[in-house]
N, C-alpha and C positions, 0 to 999 in steps of 0.2 A: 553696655551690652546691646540696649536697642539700638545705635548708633551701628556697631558691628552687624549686626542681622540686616539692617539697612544696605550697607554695604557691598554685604555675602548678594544680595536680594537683587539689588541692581548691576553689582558682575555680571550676576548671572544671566541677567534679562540684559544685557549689551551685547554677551556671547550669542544666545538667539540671535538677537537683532542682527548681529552679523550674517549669521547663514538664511537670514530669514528672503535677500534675496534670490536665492537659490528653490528654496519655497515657491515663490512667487513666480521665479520663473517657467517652474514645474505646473503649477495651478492654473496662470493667466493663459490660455490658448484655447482654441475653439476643441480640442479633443477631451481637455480634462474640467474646461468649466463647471459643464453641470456633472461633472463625475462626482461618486462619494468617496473616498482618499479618507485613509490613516495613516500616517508615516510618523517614523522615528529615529535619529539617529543620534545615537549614544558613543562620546568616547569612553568604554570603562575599564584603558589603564588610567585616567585622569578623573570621570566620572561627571565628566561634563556632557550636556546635552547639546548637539549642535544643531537640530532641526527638529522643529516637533511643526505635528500639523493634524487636532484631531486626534493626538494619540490615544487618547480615550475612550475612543466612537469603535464600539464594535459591529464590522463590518465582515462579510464574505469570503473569507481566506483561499479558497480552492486547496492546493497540494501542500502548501505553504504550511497545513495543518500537520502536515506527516511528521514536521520536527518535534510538534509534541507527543504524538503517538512515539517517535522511536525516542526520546528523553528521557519519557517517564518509564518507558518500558528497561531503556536502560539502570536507572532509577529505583525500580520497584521488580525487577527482575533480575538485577543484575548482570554484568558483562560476562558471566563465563555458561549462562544461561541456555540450555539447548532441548529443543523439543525433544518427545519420548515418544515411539511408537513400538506396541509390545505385540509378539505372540503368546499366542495361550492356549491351552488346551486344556478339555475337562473329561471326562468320563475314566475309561481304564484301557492302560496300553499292553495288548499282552505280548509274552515271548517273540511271539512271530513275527513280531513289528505293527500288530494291525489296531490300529485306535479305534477304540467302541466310542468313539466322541464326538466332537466337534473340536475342529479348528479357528480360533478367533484370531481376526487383525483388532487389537483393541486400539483406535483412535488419537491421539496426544495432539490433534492439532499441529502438526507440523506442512508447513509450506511446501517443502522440496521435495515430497514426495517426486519422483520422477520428475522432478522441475527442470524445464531447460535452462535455467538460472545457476541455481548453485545445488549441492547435494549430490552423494552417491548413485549415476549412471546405473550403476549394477546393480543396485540394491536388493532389487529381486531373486535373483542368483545367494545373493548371500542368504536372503530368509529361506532358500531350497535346502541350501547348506544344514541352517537351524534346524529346520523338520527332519531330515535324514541324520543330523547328530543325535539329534535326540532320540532317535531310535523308529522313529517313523517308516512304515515302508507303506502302508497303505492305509486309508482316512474311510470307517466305517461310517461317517456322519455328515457334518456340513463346515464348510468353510464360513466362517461369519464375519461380517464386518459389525463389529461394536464400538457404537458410535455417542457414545454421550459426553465427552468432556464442553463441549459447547454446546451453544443453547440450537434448538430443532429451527428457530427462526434463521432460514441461512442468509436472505437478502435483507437488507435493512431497510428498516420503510421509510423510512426519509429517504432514501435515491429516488431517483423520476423513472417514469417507467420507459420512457426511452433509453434509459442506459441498461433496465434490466434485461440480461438476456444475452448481453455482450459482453465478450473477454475481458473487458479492465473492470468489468463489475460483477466480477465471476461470485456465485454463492459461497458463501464461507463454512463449510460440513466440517465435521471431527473429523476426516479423513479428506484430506487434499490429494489430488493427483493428476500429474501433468499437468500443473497449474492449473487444474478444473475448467479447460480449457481444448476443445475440439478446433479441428478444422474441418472447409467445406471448401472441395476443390470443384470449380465451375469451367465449363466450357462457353465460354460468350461469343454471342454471334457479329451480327451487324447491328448497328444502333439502331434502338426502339426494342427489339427481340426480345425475349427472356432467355436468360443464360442457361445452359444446361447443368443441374449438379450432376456430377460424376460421380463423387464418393465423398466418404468424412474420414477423417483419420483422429480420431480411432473410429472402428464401423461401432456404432451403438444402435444396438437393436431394441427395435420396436420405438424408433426415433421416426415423428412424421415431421416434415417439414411443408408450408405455405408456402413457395415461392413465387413472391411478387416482383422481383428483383427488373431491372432494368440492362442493358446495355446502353452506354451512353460513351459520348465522348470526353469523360474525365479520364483523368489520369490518377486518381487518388482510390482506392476503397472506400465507400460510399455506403458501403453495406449496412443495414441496422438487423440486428436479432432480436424480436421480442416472444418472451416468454416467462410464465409463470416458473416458480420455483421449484422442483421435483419433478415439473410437468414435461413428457414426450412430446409435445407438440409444438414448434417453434414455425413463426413468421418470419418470410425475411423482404425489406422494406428498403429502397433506393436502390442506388445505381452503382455498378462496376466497370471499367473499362469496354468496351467491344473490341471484340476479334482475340480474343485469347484464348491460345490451345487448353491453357489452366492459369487461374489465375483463385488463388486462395482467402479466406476472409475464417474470422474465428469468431465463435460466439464460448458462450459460458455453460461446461456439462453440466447436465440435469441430474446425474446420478456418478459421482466420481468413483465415490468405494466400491458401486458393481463394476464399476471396468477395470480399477486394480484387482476386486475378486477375481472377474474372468482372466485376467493376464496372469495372477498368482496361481490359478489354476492349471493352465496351460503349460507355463513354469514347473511346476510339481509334477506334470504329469510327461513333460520332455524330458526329467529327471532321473521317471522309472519309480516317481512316487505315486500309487494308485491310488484316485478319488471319485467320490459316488458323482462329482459336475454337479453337484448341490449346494450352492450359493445365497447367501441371506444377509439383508443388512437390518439390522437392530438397536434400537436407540436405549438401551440400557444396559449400567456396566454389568458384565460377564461376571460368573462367581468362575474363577478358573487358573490353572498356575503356569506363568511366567515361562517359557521357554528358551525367548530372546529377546534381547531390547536393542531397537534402533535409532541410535539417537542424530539430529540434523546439527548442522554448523552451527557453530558460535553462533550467540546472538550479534555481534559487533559487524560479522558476516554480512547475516537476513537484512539490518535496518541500514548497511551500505547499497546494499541492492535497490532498498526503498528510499533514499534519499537520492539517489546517484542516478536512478532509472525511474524513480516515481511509479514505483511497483505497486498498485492499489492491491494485489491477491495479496504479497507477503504485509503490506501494511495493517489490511486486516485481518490477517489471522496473529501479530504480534500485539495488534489493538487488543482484542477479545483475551487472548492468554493469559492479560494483567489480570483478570478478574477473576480466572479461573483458582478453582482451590480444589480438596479434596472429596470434597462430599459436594461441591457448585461449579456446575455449567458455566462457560466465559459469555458473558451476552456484551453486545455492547450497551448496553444502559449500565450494566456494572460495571464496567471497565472505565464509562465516562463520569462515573461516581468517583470512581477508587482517583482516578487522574486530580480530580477538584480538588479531592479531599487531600493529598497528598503534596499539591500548590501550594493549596491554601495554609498550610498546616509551616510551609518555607515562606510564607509572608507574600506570594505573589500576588496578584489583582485577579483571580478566578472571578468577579462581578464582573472582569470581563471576558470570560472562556466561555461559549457558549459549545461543547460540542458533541457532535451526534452519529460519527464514526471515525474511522482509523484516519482516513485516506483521503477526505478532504475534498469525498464525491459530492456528498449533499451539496443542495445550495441553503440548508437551513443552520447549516455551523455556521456560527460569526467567532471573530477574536478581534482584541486590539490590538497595536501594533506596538502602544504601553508593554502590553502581557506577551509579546513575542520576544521582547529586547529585554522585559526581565528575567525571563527565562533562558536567553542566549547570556545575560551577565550571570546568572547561575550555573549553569551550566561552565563557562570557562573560568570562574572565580571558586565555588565552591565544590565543584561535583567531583569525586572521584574518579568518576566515568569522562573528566572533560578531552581528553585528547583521543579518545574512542568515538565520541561525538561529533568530534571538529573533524578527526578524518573522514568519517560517515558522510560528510558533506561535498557537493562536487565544485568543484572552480574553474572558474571562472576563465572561459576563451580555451578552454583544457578539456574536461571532462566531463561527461555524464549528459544530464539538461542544461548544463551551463556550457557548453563545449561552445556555443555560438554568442553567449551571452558576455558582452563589454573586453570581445575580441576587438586587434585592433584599436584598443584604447589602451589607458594609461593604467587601468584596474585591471589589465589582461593578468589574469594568476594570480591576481590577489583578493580576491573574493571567495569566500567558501560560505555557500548558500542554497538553500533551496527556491524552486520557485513552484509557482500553480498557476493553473488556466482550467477553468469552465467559460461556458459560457457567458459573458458580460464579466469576468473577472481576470486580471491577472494581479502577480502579487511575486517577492523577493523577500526573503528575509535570511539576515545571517552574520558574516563579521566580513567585513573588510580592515586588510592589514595595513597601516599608513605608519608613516616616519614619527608621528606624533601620536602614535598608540593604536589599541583595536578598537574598532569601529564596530558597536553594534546596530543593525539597522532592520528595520520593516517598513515596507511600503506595500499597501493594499489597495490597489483600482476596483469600485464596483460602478459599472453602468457607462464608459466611456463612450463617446461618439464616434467611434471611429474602430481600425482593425485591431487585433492584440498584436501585430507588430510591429503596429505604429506607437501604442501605449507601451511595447516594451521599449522602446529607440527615444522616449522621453522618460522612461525610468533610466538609464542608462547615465543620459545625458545629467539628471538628478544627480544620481553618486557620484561620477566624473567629478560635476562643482562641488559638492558639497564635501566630499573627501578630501579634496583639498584646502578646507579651512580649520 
């Protein structure tokens, strides 16, 4: 018996040793020396490890994180799972058509609201529909937005306050709209100048804005938006193009549900539905009865969107919704509870999940690269949900984030993986499909010397060798 475990012990530690210069060739180079590096790559239709390096060490994942937010939510939400956003009304409606009440948008957390991404274009139109079916002809009270299925903290406080403020770190409210997301259409002059804003689309009133903005000679959007959460007052900081008739940049709305109020308002009232223009948002459920319910796409949808696009709005409102229940607000602290406990509970290494939102914005989430590849061997070995999963994912030299990623190689389409970038970090994790089984893999860069697309073009060159051993 000891003899045999001998045996098993040292296979296995040759199989390493095999790929292990592939490793080395990865590590040894002035870009990735002093870098911190987790990598793992697992075959598990054989269940052999072909490269570890640090699997253990948890380190900074960036976007890489989304596949556990869309996992578990698959998981613990199930695939045929769809947000719910209700009308309601309370008071008394009499003959005439005229409600002594109030009208409520009660809330469910749902993303698509008016999302350019996915979900019902019209939607609006149809809830006009709802209030005149119901008998509606004219609103003696208030339109209200009730808002408590999530917790009132809409920004997470582990982000940096450079991202608050800006479109991909949009505030997460029980009411999403227009992906919570404005624009700000500028006229730029000649370089040094300050750009002129023109307009915002949507116009949100009694919005101040600081313009410190620059013209310069980039070609990129440079723009930063800083502001507090709720707050009308927004800074805006760097530089835009010069000389543009218009040229647009987005930050994060302060107040989404007043501007689907004022539009559902407008709506009603183009309708020939009469209302007092009385608008109220409210962070407590409604005692009030159901008119209509609107419900968003499939979940298999939403968390293709956020694997595929690296969507941080829809990632964190499907984050938070795990935790959500009937009588409890989704926060994320509960949702990164409920994640652990649900790991852990499948035998995976949660000692090494550390995480503190959806979306993989923070730079205070760590994971290992262990706990990525066990969780991708779960997910295609045991989960119900696995071929919902593995499509969710984008490949490689083809589509989504990967559209550029191990084109031109020999991994072109055979990769189905996410990837992430902040600051100081990139990172891959996912399956590659080989003649000798699937290939599960994580590789995590924190702190590299050099550009992130130089440390991608050596991740690259990484799975190229190592997939073929």
């Amino acid at each position: 018996m000891k003899q045999t475990k001998l045996l098993i012990l040292a296979t296995l530690c040759s199989l390493i040793a095999a790929a292990q210069p592939a490793v080395d060739n990865f590590r040894k180079n002035a870009l990735l020396q002093r870098a911190t590096v987790s990598l793992l790559v697992k075959n598990i239709t054989t269940g052999k490890t072909i490269a570890d390096y640090n699997s253990h060490h948890s380190v900074v994942p960036a976007s890489t994180l989304k596949i556990v937010s869309t996992a578990s939510a698959l998981e613990l939400l199930g695939s045929d799972f769809r947000f719910k956003t209700t009308l309601e009304t309370d008071g008394q409606l009499l003959k005439n058509g005229t409600l002594n009440g109030n009208l409520y948008i009660n809330g469910g957390g749902d993303p698509t609201l008016g999302s350019d991404k996915l979900g019902d274009k019209n939607f609006l139109q149809k809830w006009v529909e709802a209030v005149k079916n119901a008998g509606i002809k004219k609103i003696n009270g208030k339109i209200i937005a009730s808002e408590s299925c999530l917790e009132r903290q809409v920004i997470n406080p582990r982000w940096t306050w450079e991202d608050m403020g800006n479109y991909y770190a949009p505030g997460i409210h029980s009411i999403s709209y227009l992906d919570n997301t404005y624009k700000v259409i500028f006229n730029s002059g000649r370089i040094g100048t300050t750009p002129e804003i023109l307009r915002t689309e949507p116009e949100i009133p009694s919005l101040k804005i600081d313009n410190q903005l620059k013209s310069s000679a980039t070609k990129s959007d440079n723009c930063y938006f800083y502001g507090a959460p709720y707050s009308l007052n927004r800074s805006l900081m760097g530089e835009i193009p010069a000389n543009r008739s218009e040229f647009t940049s987005k930050g994060d709305m302060p107040h989404p549900a007043l501007i689907l109020l004022n539009d559902f308002d407008k709506a009603l009232n183009a309708a020939g539905v009469e209302t007092t223009s009385a608008i109220e948002q409210q962070f407590a459920a409604s005692n009030s009865t159901v008119i209509y319910a609107h419900y968003s796409p499939v979940l298999p949808e939403i968390i293709s969107e956020v694997n595929f696009q690296s969507n941080n709005h829809y990632a964190e409102y499907v984050f938070k919704q795990i935790s959500r229940a009937a009588t409890i607000a989704g926060s994320s602290e509960g949702s990164a509870n409920k994640i652990n406990d649900y790991w852990a509970q499948k035998g995976l290494s949660t000692k090494e999940l550390f995480q503190y939102d959806g979306s993989g914005l923070s730079p205070v989430n760590a994971i290992s690269a262990n706990f990525f590849v066990e969780l991708l061997e779960y997910m295609h070995k045991k989960s119900v949900n696995s071929k919902v999963f593995y499509a969710s994912l984008p490949i490689s030299g083809q589509t989504g984030t990967l559209k550029n990623f191990l084109s031109n190689t020999p991994l072109a389409g055979k990769v189905h993986a996410k990837s992430g970038t902040i600051l100081r970090v990139k990172s891959y994790t996912g399956y590659i499909e080989t003649s000798k089984g699937i290939l599960a893999f994580a590789v995590i860069v924190n702190n590299a010397n050099g550009a992130s697309k130089e440390v991608t073009a050596k991740i690259e060159n990484f799975l190229v060798e190592v997939s073929g051993r």
